[in-house]
PLY file of the C-alpha trace (Angstrom):
ply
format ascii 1.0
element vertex 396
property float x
property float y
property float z
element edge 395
property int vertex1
property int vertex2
end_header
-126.96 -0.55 24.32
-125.90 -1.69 20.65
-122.35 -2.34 21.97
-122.28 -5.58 24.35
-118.34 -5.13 25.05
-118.20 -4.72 29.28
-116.17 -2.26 30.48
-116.32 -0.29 33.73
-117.46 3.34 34.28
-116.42 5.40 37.08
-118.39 8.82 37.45
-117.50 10.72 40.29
-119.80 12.31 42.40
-118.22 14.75 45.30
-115.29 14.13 46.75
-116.05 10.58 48.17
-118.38 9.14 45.80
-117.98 6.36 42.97
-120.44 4.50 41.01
-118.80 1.79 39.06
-120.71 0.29 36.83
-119.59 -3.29 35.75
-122.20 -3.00 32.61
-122.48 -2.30 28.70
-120.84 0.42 27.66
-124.17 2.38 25.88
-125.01 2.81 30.24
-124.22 6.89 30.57
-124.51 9.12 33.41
-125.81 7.93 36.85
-128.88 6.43 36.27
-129.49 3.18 37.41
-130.55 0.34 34.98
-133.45 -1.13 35.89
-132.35 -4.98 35.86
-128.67 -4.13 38.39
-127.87 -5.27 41.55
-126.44 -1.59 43.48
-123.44 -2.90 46.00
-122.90 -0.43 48.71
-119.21 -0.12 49.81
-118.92 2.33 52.48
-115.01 2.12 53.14
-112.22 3.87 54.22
-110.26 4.97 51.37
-108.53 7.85 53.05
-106.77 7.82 56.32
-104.90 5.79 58.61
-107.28 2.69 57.10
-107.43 3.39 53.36
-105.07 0.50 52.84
-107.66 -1.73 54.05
-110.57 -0.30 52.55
-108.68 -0.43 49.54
-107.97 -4.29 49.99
-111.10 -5.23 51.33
-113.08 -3.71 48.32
-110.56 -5.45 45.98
-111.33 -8.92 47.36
-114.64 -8.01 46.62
-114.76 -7.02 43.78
-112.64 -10.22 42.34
-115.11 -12.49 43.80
-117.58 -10.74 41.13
-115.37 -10.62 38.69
-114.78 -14.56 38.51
-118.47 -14.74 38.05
-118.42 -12.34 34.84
-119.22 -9.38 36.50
-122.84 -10.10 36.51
-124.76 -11.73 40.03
-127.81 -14.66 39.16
-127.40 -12.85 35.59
-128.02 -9.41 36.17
-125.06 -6.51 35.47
-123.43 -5.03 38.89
-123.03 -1.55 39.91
-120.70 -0.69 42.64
-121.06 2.67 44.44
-118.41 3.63 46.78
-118.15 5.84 49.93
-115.24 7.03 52.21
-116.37 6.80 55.78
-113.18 8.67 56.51
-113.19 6.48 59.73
-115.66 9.05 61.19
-118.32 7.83 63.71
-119.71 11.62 63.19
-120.37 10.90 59.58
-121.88 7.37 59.29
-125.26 8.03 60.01
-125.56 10.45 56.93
-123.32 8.30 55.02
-125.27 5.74 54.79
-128.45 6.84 54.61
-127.07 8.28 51.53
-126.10 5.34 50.33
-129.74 3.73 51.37
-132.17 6.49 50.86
-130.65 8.34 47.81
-128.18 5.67 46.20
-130.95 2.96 46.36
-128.42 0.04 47.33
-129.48 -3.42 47.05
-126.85 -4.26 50.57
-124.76 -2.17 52.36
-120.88 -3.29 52.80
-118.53 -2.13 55.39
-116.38 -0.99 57.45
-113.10 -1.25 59.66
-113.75 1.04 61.98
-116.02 -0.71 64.99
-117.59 3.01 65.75
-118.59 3.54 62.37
-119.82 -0.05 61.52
-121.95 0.18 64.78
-123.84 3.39 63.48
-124.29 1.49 59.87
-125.60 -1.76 61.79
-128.00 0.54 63.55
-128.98 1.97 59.84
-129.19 -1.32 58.52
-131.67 -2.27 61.11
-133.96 0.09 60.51
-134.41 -0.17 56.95
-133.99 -3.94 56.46
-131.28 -3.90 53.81
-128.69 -6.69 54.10
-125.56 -5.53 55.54
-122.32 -7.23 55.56
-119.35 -6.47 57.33
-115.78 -7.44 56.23
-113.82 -6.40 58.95
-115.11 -4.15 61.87
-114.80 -6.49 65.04
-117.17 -4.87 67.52
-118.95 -7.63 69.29
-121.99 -5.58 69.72
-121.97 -5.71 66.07
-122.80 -9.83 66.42
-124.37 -9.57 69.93
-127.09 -7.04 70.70
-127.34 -5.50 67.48
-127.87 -8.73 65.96
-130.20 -8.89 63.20
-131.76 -11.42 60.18
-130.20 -8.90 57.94
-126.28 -8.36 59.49
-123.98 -10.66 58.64
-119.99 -10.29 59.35
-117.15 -12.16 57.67
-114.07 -11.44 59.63
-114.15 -11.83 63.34
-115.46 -10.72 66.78
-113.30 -8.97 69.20
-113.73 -11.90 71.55
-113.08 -14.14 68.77
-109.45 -13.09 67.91
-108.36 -12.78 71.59
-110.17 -16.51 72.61
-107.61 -18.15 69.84
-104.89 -16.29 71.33
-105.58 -17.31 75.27
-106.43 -21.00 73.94
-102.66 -21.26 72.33
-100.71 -19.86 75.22
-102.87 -21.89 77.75
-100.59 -25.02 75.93
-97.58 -23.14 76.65
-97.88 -20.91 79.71
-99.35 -21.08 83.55
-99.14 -17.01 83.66
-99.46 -13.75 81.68
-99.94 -10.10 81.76
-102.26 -8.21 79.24
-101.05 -5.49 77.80
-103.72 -3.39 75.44
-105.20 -0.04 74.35
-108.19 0.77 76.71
-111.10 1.31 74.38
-113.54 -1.41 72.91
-111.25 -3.46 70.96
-109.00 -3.64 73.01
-111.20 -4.53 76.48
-113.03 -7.41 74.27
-109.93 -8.92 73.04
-108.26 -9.35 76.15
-111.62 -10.30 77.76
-111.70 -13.63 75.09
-107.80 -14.33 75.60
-108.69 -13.87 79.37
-111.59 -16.87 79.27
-109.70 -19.19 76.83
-106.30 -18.56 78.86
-107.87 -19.75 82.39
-110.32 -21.96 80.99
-107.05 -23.95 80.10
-105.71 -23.63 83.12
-104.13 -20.03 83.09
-103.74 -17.33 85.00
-103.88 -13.46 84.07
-101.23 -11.52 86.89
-102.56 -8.29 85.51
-104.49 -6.11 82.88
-102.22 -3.14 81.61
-103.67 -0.78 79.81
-103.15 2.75 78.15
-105.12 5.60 76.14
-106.29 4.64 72.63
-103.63 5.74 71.00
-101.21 6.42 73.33
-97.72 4.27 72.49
-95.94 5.45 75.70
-94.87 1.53 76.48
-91.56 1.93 78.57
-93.48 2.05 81.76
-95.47 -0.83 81.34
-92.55 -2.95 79.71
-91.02 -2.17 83.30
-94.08 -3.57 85.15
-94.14 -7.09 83.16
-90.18 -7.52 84.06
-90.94 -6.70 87.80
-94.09 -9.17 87.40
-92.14 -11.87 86.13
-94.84 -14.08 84.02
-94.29 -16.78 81.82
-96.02 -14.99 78.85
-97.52 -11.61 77.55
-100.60 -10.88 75.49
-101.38 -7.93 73.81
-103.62 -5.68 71.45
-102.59 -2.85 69.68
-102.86 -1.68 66.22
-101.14 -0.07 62.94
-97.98 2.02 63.84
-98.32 1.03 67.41
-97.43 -2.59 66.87
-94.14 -1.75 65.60
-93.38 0.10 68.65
-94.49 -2.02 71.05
-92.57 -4.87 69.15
-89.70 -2.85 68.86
-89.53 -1.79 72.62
-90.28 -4.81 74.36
-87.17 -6.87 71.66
-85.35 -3.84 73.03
-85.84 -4.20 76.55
-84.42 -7.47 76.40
-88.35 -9.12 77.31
-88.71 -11.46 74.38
-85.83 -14.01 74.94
-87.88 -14.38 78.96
-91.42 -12.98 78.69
-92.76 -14.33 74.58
-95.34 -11.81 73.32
-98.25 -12.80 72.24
-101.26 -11.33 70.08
-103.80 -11.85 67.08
-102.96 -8.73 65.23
-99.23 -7.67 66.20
-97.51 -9.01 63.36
-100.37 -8.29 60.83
-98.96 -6.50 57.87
-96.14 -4.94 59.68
-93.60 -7.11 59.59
-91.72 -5.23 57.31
-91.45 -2.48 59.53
-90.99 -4.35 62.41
-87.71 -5.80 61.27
-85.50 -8.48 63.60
-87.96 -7.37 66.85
-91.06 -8.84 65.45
-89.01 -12.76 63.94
-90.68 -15.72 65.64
-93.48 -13.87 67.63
-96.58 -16.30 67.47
-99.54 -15.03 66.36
-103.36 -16.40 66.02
-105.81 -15.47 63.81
-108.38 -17.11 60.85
-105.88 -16.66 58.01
-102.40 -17.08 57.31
-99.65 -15.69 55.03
-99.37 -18.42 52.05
-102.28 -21.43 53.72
-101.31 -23.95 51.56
-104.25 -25.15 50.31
-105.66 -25.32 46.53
-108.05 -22.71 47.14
-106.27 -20.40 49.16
-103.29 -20.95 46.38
-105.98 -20.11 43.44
-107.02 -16.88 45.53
-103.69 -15.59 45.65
-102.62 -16.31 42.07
-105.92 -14.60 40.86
-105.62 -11.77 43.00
-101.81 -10.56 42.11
-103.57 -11.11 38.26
-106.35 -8.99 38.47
-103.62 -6.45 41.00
-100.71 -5.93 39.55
-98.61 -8.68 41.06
-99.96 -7.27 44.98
-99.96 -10.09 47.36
-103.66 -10.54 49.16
-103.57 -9.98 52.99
-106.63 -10.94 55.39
-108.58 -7.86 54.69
-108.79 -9.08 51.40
-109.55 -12.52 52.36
-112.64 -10.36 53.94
-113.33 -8.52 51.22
-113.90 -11.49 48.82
-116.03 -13.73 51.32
-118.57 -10.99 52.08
-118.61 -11.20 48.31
-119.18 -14.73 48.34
-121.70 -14.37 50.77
-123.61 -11.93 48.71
-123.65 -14.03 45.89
-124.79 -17.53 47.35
-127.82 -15.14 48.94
-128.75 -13.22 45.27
-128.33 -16.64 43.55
-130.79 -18.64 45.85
-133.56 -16.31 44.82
-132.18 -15.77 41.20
-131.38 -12.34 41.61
-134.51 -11.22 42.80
-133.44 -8.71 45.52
-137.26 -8.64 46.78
-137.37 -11.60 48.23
-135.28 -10.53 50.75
-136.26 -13.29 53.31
-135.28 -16.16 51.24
-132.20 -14.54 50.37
-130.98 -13.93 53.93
-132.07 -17.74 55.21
-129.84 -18.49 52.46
-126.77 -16.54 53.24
-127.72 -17.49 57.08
-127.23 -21.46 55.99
-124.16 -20.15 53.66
-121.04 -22.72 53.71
-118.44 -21.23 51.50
-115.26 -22.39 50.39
-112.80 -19.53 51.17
-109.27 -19.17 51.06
-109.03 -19.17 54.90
-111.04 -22.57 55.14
-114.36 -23.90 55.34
-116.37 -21.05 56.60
-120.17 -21.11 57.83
-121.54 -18.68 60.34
-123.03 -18.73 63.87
-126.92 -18.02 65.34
-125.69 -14.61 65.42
-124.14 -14.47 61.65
-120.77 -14.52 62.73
-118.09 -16.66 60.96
-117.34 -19.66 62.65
-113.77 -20.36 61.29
-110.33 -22.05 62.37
-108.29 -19.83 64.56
-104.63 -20.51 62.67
-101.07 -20.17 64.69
-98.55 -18.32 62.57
-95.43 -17.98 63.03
-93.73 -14.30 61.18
-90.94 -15.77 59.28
-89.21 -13.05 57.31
-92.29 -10.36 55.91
-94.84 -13.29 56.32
-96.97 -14.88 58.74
-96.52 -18.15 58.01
-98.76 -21.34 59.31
-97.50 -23.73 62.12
-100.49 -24.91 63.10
-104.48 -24.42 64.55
-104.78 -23.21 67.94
-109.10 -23.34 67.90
-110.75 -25.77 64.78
-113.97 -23.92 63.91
-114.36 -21.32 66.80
-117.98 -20.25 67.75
-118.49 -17.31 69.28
-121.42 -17.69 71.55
-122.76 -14.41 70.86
-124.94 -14.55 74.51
-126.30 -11.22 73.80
-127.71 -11.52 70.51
-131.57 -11.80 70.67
-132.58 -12.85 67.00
-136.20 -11.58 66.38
0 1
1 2
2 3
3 4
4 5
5 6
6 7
7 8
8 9
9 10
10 11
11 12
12 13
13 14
14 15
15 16
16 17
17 18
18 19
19 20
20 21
21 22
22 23
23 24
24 25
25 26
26 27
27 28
28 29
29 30
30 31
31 32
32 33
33 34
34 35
35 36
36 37
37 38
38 39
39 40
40 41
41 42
42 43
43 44
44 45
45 46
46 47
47 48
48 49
49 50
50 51
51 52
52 53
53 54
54 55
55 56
56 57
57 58
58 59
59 60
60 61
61 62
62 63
63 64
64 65
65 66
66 67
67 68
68 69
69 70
70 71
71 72
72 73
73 74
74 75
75 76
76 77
77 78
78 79
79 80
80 81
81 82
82 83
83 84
84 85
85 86
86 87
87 88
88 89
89 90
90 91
91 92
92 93
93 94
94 95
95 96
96 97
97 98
98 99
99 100
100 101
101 102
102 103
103 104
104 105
105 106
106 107
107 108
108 109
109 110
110 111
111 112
112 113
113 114
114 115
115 116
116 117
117 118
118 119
119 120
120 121
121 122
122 123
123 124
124 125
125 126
126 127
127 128
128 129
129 130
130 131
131 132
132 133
133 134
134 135
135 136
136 137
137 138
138 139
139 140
140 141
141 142
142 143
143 144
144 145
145 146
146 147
147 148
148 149
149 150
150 151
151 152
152 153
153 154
154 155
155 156
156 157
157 158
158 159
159 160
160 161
161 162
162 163
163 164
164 165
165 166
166 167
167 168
168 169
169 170
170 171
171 172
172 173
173 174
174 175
175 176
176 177
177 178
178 179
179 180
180 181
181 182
182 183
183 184
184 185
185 186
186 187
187 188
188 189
189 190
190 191
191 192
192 193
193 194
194 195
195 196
196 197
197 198
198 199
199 200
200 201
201 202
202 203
203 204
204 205
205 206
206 207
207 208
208 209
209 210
210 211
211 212
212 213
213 214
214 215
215 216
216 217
217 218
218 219
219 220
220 221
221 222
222 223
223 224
224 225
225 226
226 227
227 228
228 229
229 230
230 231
231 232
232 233
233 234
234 235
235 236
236 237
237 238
238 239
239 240
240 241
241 242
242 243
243 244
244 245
245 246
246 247
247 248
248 249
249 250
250 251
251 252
252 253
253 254
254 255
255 256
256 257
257 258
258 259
259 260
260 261
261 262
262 263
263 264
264 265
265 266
266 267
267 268
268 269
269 270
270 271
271 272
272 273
273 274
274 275
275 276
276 277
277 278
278 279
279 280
280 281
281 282
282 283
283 284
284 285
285 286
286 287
287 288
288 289
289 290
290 291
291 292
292 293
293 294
294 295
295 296
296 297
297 298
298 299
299 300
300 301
301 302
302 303
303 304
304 305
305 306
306 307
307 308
308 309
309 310
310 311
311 312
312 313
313 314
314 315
315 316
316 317
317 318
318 319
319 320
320 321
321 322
322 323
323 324
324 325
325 326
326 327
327 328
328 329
329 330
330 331
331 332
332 333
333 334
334 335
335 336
336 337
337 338
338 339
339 340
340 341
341 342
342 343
343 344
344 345
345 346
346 347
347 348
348 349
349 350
350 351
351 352
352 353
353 354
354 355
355 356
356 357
357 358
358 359
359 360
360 361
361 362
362 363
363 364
364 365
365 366
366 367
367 368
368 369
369 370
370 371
371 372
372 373
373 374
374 375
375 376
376 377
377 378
378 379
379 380
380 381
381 382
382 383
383 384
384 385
385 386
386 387
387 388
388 389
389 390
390 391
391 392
392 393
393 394
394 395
């Protein structure tokens, strides 16, 4: 321990498994020093979602960084999991990271089935858990719990923003989305904000999660005729769908409509995705000071890479940590004190003032972009500071 210079250490430990140790350089081996706080990031860094994982875990890790690399004073560990997007796995996986790895709070994931299993987990052995992306509203409803906190969205949150801007525009609409979990509670919030402003849903298309077969459907909405469409899809299959209903000749008489459709796609997308109107809680470029300082201190610490909303995520749940660890001075046994805090949390984020719900989810403003070129730029706020009502969650 003679030599204070900090620098991080990464052992390995499988073929999944990093400790990073934000510390003095004398720390060797695994062991755990006595006086660190152990930060649990059980992430997809493989797969279809390693790009997030990878995004969401740099967000996080900045938000340390700007504090020294130390939380309330004491050094910071970081041990790191791929979840591999596996439901199968998550149970083991963190338990693991519980039981063996002796985390002080368990971070993740993106996938819904996964971050369900971890909730469950989480439960059970009281550790704080905070999730940076999954949307599951189970996650925020009947698996509520003192110790879960998220800091992205719900499910019905991201569709309610979308129904509650094309209620201003539109008297009609078809849904269009994958029939699985995400996609049945984002249509069912566009659904309620839609007709609760005076809309009506014709239909509710779906198809197989992840079925991209869209011709058929795109054949339905012309014969339907509505003002407007709304949809949910995800990854690959958003550049499809965009793709096939510009070339179908839909967009110029039926607009799409969606919260995720645009996100981090555009590229690929191309000409079919230009002007589509999007809503969710953060936008390419918000021009605000502190959104402006996020960005310029994330393509430092990056390598010039532009932050997307994952990483907005990524470095809130961070934030989140920290105003809980600092209320009790980094004493990660008084766990009760340290969770009222985070529950009473108001944090200045790059997407906006953000505070959280009964249930702990983020209450937030639900932004209108507009994809101008490869961003998704800002035109306005469909939803200032959207609650989700959470009517499930029992809080015990």
């Amino acid at each position: 321990m003679c030599n204070q210079k900090e620098a991080p250490l990464r052992i390995k430990i499988g073929m999944a498994h990093v400790v990073t140790v934000l510390a003095f350089t004398g720390l060797t081996g695994t062991a755990r020093a006595a006086d660190n706080v152990r930060i649990g990031l059980m992430l997809p860094y493989s797969g279809t979602f390693a790009d997030l994982g990878k995004n969401i875990t740099n967000g996080f890790k900045l938000a340390i960084a700007e504090k020294g690399g130390k939380i309330a004073g004491r050094d910071v560990e970081f041990v790191t999991l791929d979840d591999e997007s596996d439901p199968a796995k998550a149970n083991e996986n963190a338990n693991k990271l519980i039981k063996r790895d002796k985390v002080d709070v368990l971070v993740g994931t993106v996938h819904s089935g996964v971050a369900l299993t971890m909730a469950r987990v989480a439960r059970s052995a009281g550790i704080p858990m905070i999730i940076p992306n999954a949307g599951a509203d189970e996650l925020t409803g009947a698996l509520c719990a003192p110790n879960i906190f998220r800091t992205s969205f719900s499910n019905w949150q991201a569709g309610y923003g979308v129904g509650a801007l094309m209620a201003q525009k539109h008297k009609s609409a078809v849904a269009l989305a994958w029939k699985y979990a995400a996609g049945d509670e984002q249509t069912a919030g566009f659904k309620e904000a839609f007709e609760k402003g005076g809309g009506k849903v014709l239909k509710h298309l779906t198809l197989p999660f992840p079925n991209t077969e869209f011709q058929p459907l795109l054949t339905e909405i012309a014969s339907i005729k509505p003002e407007a469409a709304y949809t949910f899809v995800a990854g690959a299959a958003q550049v499809k769908l965009a793709k096939d209903y510009h070339a179908a000749g839909l967009r110029s008489r039926i607009p799409l409509y969606g919260a995720f459709i645009t996100e981090g796609t555009l590229q690929a997308q191309g000409e079919s995705a230009q002007g589509l109107l999007t809503v969710l809680h953060y936008a390419d470029g918000l021009e605000t000071p502190r959104n402006k300082s996020f960005i310029e201190s994330y393509k430092k610490a990056y390598g010039g890479a532009t932050p997307d909303v994952f990483a907005v995520q990524g470095y809130d749940a961070a934030q989140l940590y920290l105003v809980g660890l600092e209320a009790v001075e980094g004493d990660t046994s008084k766990r009760k004190e340290m969770l009222k805090a985070m529950e009473n949390a108001k944090l200045d984020s790059p997407r906006g003032p953000l505070s959280f719900s009964k249930s702990h989810n983020p209450v937030q403003d639900m932004y209108i972009r507009e994809a101008r070129g490869n961003q998704n730029v800002m035109v306005g706020v469909a939803v200032k500071q959207l609650v989700d009502p959470s009517p499930e969650c029992k809080m015990q």
